[in-house]
N, CA, C and O atoms as a GROMACS GRO file, in nm:
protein
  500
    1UNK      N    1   3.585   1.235  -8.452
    1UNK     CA    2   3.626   1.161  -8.571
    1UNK      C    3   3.760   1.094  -8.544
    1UNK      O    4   3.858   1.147  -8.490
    2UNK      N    5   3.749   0.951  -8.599
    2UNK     CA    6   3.906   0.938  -8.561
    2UNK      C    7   3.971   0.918  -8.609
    2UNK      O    8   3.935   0.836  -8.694
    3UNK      N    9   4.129   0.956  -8.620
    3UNK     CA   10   4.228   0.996  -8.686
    3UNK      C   11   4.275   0.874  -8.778
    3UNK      O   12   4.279   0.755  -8.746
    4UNK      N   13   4.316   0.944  -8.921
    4UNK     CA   14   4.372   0.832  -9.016
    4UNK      C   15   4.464   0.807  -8.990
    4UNK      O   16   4.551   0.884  -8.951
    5UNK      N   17   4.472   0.682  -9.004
    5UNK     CA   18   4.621   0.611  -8.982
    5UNK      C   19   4.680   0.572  -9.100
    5UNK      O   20   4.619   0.514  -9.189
    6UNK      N   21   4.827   0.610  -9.107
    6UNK     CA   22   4.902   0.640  -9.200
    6UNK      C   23   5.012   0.486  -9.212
    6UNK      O   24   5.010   0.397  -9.126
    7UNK      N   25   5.086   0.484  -9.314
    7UNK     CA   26   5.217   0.362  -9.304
    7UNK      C   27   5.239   0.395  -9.436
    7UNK      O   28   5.163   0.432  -9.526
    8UNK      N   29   5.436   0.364  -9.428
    8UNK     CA   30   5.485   0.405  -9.563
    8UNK      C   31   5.524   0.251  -9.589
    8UNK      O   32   5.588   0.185  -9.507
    9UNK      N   33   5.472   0.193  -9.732
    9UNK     CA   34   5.526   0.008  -9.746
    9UNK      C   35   5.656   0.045  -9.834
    9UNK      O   36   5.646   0.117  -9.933
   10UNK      N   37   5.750   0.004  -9.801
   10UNK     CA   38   5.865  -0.041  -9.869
   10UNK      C   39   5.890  -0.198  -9.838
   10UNK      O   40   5.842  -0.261  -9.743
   11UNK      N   41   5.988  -0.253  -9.955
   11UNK     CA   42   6.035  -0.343 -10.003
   11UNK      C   43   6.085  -0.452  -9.882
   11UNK      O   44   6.078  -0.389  -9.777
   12UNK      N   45   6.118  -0.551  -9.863
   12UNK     CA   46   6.181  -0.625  -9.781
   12UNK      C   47   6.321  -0.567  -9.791
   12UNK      O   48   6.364  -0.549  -9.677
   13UNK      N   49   6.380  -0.543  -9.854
   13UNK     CA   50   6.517  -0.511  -9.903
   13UNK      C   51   6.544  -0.347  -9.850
   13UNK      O   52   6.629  -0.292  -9.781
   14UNK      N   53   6.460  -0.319  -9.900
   14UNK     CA   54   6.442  -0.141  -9.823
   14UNK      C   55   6.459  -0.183  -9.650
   14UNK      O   56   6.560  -0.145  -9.591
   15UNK      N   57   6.373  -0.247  -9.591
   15UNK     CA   58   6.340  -0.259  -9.443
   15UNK      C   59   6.487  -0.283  -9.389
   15UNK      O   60   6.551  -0.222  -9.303
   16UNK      N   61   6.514  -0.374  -9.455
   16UNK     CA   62   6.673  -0.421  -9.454
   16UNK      C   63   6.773  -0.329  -9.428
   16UNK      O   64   6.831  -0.329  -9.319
   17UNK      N   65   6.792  -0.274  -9.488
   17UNK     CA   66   6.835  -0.182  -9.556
   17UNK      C   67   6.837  -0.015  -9.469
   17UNK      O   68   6.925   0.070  -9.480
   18UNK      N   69   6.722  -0.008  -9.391
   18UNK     CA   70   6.735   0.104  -9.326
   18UNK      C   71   6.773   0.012  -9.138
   18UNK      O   72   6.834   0.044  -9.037
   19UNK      N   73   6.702  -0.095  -9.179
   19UNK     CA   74   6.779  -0.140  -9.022
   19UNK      C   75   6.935  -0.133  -9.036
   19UNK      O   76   6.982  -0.111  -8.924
   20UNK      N   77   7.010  -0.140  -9.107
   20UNK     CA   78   7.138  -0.142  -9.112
   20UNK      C   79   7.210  -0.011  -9.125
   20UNK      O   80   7.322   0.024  -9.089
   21UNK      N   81   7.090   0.063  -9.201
   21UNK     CA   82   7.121   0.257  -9.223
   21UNK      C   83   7.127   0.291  -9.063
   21UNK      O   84   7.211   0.360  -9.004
   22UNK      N   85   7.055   0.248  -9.028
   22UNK     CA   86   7.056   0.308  -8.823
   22UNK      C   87   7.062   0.273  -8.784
   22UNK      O   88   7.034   0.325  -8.676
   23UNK      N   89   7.103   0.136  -8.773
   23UNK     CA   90   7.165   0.046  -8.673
   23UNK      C   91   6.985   0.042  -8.570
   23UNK      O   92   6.944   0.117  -8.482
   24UNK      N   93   6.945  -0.034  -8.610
   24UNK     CA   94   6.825  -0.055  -8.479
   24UNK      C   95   6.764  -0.162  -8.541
   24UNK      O   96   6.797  -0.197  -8.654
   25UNK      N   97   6.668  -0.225  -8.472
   25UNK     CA   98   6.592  -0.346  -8.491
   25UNK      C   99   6.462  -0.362  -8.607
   25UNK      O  100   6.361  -0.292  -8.609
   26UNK      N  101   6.488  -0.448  -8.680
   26UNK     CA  102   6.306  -0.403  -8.739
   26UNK      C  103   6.181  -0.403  -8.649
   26UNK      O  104   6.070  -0.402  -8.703
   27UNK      N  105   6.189  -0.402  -8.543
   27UNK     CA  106   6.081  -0.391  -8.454
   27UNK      C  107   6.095  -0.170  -8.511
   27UNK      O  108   5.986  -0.133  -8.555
   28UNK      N  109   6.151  -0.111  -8.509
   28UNK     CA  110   6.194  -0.021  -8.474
   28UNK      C  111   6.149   0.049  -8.622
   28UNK      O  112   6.056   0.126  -8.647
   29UNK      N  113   6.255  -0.011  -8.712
   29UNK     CA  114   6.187   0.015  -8.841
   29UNK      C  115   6.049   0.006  -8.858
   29UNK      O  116   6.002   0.111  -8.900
   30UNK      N  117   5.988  -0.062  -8.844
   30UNK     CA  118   5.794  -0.121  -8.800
   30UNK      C  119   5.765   0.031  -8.741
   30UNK      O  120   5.727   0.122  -8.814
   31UNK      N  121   5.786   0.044  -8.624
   31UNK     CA  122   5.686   0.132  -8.554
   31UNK      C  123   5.734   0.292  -8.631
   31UNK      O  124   5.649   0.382  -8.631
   32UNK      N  125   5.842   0.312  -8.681
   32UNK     CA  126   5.824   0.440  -8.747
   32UNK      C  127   5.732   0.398  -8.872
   32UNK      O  128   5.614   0.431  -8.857
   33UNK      N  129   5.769   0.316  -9.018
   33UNK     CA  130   5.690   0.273  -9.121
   33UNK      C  131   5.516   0.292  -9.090
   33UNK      O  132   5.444   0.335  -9.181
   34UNK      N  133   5.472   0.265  -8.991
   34UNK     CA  134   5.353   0.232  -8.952
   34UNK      C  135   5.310   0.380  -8.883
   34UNK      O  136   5.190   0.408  -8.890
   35UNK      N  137   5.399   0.473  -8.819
   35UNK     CA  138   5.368   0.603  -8.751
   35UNK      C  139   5.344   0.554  -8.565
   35UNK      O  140   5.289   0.624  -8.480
   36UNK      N  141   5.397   0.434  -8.546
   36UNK     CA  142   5.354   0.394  -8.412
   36UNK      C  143   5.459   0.487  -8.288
   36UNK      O  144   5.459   0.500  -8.166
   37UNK      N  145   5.559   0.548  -8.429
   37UNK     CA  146   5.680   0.637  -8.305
   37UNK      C  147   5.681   0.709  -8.408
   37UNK      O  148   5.654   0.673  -8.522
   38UNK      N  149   5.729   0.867  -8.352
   38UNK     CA  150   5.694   0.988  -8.381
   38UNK      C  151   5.830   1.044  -8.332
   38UNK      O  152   5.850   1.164  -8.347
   39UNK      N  153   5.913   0.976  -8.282
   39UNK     CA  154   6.052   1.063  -8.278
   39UNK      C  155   6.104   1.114  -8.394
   39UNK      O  156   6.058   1.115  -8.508
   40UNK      N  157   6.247   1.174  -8.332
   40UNK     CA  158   6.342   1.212  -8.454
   40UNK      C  159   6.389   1.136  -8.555
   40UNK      O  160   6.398   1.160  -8.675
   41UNK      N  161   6.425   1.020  -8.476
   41UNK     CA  162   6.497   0.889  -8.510
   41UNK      C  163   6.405   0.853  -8.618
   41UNK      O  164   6.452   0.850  -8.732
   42UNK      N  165   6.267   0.823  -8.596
   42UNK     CA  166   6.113   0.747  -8.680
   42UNK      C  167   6.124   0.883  -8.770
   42UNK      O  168   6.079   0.847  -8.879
   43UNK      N  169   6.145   0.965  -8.776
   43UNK     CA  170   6.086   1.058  -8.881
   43UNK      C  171   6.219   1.016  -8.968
   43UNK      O  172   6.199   0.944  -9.067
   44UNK      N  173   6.355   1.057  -8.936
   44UNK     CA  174   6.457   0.977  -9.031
   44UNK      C  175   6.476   0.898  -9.136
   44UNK      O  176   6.540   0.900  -9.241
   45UNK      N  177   6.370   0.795  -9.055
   45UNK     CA  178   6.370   0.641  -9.100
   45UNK      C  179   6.263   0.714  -9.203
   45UNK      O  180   6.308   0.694  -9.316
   46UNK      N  181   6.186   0.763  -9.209
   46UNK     CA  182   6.013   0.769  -9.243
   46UNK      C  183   6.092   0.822  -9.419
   46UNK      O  184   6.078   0.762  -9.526
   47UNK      N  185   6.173   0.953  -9.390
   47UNK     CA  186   6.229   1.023  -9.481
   47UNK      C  187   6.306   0.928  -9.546
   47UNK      O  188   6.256   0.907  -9.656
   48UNK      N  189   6.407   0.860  -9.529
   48UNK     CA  190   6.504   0.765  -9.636
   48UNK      C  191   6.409   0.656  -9.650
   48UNK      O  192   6.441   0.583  -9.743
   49UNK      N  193   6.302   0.619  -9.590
   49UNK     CA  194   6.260   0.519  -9.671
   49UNK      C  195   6.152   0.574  -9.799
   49UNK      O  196   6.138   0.500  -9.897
   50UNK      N  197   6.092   0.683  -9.795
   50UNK     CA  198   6.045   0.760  -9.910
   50UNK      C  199   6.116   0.780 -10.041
   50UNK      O  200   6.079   0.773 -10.158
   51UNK      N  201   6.246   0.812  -9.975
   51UNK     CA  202   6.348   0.798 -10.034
   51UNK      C  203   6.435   0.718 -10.153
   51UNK      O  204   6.515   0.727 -10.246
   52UNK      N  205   6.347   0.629 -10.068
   52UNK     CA  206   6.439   0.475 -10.133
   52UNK      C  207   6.327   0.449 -10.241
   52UNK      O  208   6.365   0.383 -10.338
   53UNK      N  209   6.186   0.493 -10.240
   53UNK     CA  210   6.097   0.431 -10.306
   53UNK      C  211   5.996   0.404 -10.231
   53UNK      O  212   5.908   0.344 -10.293
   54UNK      N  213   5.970   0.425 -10.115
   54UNK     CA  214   5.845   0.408 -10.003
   54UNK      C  215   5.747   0.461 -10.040
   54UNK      O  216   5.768   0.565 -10.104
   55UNK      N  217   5.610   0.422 -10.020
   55UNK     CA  218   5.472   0.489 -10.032
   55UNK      C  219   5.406   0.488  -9.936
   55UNK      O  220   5.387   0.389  -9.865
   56UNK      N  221   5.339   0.647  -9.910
   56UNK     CA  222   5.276   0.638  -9.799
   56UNK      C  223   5.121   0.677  -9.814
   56UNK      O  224   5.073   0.784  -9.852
   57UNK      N  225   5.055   0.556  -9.770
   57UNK     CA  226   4.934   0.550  -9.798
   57UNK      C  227   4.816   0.599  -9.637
   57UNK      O  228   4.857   0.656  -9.535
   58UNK      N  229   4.726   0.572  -9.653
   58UNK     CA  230   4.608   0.586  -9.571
   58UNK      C  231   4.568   0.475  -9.550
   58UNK      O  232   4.535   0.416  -9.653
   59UNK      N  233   4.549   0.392  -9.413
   59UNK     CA  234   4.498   0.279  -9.446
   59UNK      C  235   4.306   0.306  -9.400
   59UNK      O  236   4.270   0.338  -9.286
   60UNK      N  237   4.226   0.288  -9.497
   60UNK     CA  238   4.104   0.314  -9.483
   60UNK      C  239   4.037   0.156  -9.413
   60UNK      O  240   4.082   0.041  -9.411
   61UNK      N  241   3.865   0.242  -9.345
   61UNK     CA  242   3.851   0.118  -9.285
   61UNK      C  243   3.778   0.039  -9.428
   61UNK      O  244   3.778   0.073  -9.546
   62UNK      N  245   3.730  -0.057  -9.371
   62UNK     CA  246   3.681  -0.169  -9.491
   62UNK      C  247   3.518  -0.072  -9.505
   62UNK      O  248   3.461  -0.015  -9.412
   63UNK      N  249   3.466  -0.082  -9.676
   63UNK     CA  250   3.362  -0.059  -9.673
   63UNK      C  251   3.253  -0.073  -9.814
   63UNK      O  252   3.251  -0.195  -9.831
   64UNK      N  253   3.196  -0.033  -9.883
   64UNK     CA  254   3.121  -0.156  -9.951
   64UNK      C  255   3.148  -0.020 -10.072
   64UNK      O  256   3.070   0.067 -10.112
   65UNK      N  257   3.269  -0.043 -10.101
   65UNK     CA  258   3.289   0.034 -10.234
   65UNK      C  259   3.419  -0.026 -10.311
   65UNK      O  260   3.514  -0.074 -10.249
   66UNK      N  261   3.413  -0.017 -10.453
   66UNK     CA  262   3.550  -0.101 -10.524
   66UNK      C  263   3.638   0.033 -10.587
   66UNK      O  264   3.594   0.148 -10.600
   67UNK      N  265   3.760  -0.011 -10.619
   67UNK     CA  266   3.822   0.073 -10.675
   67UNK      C  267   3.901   0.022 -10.815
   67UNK      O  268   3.960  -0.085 -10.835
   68UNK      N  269   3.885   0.120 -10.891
   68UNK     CA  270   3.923   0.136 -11.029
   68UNK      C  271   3.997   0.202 -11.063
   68UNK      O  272   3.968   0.320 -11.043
   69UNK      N  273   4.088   0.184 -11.109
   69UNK     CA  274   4.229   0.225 -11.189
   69UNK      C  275   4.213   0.286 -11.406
   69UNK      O  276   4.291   0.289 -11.501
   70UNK      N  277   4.116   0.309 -11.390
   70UNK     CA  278   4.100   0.320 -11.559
   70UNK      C  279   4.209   0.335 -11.625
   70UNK      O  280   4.315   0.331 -11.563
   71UNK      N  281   4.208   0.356 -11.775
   71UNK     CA  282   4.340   0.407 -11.851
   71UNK      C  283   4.288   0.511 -11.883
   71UNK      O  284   4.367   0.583 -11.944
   72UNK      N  285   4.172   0.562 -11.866
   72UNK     CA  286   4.155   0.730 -11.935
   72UNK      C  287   4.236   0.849 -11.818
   72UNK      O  288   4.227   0.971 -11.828
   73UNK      N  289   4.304   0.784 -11.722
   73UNK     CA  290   4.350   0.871 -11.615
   73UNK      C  291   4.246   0.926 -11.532
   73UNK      O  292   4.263   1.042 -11.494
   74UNK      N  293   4.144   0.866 -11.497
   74UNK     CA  294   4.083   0.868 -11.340
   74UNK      C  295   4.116   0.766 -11.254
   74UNK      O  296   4.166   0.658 -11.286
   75UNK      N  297   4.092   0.797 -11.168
   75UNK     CA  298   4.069   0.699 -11.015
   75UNK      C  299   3.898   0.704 -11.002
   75UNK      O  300   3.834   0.796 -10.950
   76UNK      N  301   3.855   0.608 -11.047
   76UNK     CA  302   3.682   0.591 -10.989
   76UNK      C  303   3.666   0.446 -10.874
   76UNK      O  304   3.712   0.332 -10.874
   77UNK      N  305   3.585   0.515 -10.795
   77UNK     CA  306   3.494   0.441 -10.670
   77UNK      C  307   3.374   0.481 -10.721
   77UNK      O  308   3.326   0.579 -10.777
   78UNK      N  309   3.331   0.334 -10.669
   78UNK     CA  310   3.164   0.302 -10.685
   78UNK      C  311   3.108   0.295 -10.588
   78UNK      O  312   3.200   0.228 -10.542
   79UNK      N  313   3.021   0.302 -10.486
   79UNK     CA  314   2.960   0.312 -10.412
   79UNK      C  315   2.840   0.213 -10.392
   79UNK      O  316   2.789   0.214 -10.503
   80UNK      N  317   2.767   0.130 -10.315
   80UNK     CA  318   2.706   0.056 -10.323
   80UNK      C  319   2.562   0.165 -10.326
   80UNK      O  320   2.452   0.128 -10.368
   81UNK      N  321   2.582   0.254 -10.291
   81UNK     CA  322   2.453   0.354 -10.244
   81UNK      C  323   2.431   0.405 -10.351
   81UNK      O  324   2.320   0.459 -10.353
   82UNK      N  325   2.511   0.417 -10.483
   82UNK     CA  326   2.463   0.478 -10.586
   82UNK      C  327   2.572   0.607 -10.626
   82UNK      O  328   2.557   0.674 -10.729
   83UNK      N  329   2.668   0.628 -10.540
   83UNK     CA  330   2.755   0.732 -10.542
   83UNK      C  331   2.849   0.692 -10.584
   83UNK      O  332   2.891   0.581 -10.552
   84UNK      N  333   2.923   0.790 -10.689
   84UNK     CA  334   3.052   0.744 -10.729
   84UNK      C  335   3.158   0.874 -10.717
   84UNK      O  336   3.112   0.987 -10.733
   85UNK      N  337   3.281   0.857 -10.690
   85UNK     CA  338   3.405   0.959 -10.673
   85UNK      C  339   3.508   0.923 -10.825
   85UNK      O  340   3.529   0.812 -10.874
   86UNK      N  341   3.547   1.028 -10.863
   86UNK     CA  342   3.614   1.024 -11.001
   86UNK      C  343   3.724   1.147 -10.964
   86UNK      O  344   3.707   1.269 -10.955
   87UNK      N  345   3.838   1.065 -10.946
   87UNK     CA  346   3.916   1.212 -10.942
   87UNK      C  347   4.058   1.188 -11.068
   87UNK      O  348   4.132   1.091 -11.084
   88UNK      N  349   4.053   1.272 -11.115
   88UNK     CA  350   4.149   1.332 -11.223
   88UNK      C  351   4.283   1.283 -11.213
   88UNK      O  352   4.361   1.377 -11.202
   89UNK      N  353   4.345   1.161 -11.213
   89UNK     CA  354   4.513   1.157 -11.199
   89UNK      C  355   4.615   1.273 -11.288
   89UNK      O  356   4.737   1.274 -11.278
   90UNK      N  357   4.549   1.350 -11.358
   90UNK     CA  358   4.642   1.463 -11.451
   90UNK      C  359   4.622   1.604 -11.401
   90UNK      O  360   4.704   1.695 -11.408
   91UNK      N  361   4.534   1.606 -11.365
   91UNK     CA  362   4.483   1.758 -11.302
   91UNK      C  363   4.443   1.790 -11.176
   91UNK      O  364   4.437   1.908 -11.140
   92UNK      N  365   4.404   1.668 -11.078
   92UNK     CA  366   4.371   1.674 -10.951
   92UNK      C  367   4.236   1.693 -10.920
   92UNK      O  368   4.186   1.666 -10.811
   93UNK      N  369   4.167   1.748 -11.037
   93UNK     CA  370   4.002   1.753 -10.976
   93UNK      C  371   3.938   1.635 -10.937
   93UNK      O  372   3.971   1.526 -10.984
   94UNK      N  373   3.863   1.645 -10.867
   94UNK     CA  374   3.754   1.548 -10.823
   94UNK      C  375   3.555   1.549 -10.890
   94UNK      O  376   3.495   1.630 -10.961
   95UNK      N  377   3.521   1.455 -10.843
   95UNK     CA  378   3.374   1.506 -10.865
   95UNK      C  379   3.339   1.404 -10.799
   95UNK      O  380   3.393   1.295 -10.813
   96UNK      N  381   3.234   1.431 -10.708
   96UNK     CA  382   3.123   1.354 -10.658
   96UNK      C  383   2.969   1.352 -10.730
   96UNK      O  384   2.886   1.442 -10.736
   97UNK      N  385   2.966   1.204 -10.785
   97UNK     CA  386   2.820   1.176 -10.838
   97UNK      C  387   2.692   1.123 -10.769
   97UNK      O  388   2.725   1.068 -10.664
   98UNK      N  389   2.562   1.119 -10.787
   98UNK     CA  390   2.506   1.071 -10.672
   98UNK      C  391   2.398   1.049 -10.769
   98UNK      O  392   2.336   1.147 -10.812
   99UNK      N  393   2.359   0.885 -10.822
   99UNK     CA  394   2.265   0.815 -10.913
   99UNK      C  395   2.304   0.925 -11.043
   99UNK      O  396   2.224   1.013 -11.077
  100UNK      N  397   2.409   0.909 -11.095
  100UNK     CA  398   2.505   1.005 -11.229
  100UNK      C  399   2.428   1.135 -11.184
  100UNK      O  400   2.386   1.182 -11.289
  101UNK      N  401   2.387   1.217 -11.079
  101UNK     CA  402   2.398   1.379 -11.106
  101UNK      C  403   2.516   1.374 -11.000
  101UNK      O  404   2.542   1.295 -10.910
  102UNK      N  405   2.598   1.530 -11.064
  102UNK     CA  406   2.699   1.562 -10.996
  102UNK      C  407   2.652   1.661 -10.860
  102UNK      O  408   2.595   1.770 -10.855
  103UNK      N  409   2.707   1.566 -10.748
  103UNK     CA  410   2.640   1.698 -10.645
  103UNK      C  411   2.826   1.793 -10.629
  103UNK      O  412   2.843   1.915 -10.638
  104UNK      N  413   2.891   1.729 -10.614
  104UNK     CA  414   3.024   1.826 -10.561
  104UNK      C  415   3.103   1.820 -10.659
  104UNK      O  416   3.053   1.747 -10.745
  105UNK      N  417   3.223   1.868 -10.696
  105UNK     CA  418   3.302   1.918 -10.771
  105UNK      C  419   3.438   2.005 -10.685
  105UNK      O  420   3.409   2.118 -10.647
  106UNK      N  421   3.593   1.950 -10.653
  106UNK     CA  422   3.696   1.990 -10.583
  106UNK      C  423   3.772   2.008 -10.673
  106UNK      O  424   3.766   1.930 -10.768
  107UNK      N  425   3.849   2.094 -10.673
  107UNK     CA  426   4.006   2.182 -10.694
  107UNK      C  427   4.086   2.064 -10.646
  107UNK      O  428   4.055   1.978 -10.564
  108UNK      N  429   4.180   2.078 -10.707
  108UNK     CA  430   4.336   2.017 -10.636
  108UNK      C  431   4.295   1.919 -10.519
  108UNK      O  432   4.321   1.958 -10.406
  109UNK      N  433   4.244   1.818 -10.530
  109UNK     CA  434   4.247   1.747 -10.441
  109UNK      C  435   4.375   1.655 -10.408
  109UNK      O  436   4.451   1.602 -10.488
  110UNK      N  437   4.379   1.652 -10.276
  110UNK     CA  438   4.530   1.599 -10.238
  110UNK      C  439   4.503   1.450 -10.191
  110UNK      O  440   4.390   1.402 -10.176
  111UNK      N  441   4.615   1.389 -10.170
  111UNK     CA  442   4.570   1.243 -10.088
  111UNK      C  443   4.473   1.234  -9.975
  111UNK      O  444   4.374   1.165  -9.951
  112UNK      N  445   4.540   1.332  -9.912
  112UNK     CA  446   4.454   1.360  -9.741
  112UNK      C  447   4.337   1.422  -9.752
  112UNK      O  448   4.332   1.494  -9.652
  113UNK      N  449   4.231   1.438  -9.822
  113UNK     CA  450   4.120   1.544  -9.860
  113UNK      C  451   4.045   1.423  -9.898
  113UNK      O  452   3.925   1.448  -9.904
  114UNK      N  453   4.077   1.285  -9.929
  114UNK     CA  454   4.027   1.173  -9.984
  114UNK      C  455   3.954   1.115  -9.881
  114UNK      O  456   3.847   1.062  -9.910
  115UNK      N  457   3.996   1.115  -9.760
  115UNK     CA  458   3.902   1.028  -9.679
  115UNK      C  459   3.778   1.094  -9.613
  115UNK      O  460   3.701   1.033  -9.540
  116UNK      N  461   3.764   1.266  -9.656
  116UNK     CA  462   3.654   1.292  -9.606
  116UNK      C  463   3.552   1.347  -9.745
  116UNK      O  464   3.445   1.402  -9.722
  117UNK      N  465   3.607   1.321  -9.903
  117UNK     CA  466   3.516   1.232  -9.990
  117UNK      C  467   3.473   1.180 -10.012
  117UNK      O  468   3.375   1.194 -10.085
  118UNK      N  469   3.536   1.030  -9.943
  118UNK     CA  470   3.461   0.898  -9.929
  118UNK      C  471   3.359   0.918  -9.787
  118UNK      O  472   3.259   0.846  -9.783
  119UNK      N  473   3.376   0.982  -9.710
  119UNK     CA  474   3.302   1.001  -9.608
  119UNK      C  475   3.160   1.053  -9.655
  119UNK      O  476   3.058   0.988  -9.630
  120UNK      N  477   3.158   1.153  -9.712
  120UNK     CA  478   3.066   1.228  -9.809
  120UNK      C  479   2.995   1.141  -9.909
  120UNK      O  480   2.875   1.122  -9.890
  121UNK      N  481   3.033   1.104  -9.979
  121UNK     CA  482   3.010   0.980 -10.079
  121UNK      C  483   2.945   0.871 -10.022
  121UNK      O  484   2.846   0.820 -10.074
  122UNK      N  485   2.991   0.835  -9.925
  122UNK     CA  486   2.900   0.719  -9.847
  122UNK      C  487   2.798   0.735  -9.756
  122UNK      O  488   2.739   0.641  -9.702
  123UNK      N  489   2.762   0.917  -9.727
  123UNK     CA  490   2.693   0.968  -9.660
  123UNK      C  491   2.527   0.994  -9.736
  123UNK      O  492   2.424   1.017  -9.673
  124UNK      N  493   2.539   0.984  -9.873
  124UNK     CA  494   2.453   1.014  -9.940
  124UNK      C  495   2.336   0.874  -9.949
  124UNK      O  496   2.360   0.754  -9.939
  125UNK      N  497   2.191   0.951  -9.972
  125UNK     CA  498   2.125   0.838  -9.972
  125UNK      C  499   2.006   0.914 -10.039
  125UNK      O  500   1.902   0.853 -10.067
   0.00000   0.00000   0.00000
């Protein structure tokens, strides 16, 4: 399986901003933001830019599902296959649907537990 790739986006002003915090190049800033360097130095950077307001996301590959932001406080994906993921922004649960029956149901789901939901979810047929 191969590994998710991670990047924290901050601001133009942030980027700025930590090139001048450490004195180094935005080439430099880039490859920590992105996880392309794994030093001390990149973890630094990784931490004050979180700091500042950075988000660090998952970048998923492309695939035939949309995403929804509701106001009742879920996160729902639709699935072209008939599967949908609904997870709880207040409580953390999840549920996996499959043509509306529920096949799974998760505890505390975290960010990183997400890409092998959608894996699951898109596995169904």
């Amino acid at each position: 399986m191969k590994k998710e790739k991670k990047q924290i986006a901050v601001t133009k002003d942030v980027r700025e901003f930590l090139s001048t915090r450490f004195n180094v190049t935005s080439v430099t800033v880039w490859k920590a933001l992105t996880f392309n360097s794994d030093s001390e130095l990149a973890k630094k950077i990784r931490n004050t830019a979180i700091q500042c307001g950075g988000i660090e996301f998952i970048v998923a590959p492309a695939c035939d599902f949309s995403t929804f932001h509701d106001h009742d406080g879920y996160l729902r994906q639709y699935f072209n296959n008939g599967a949908l993921i609904e997870l709880s922004k207040v409580d953390s649960h999840g549920d996996v649907l499959f043509n509306g029956e529920l096949l799974r149901h998760y505890d505390e789901v975290r960010i990183d537990d997400i890409p092998a939901i959608q894996q699951y979810a898109m596995s169904l047929s």
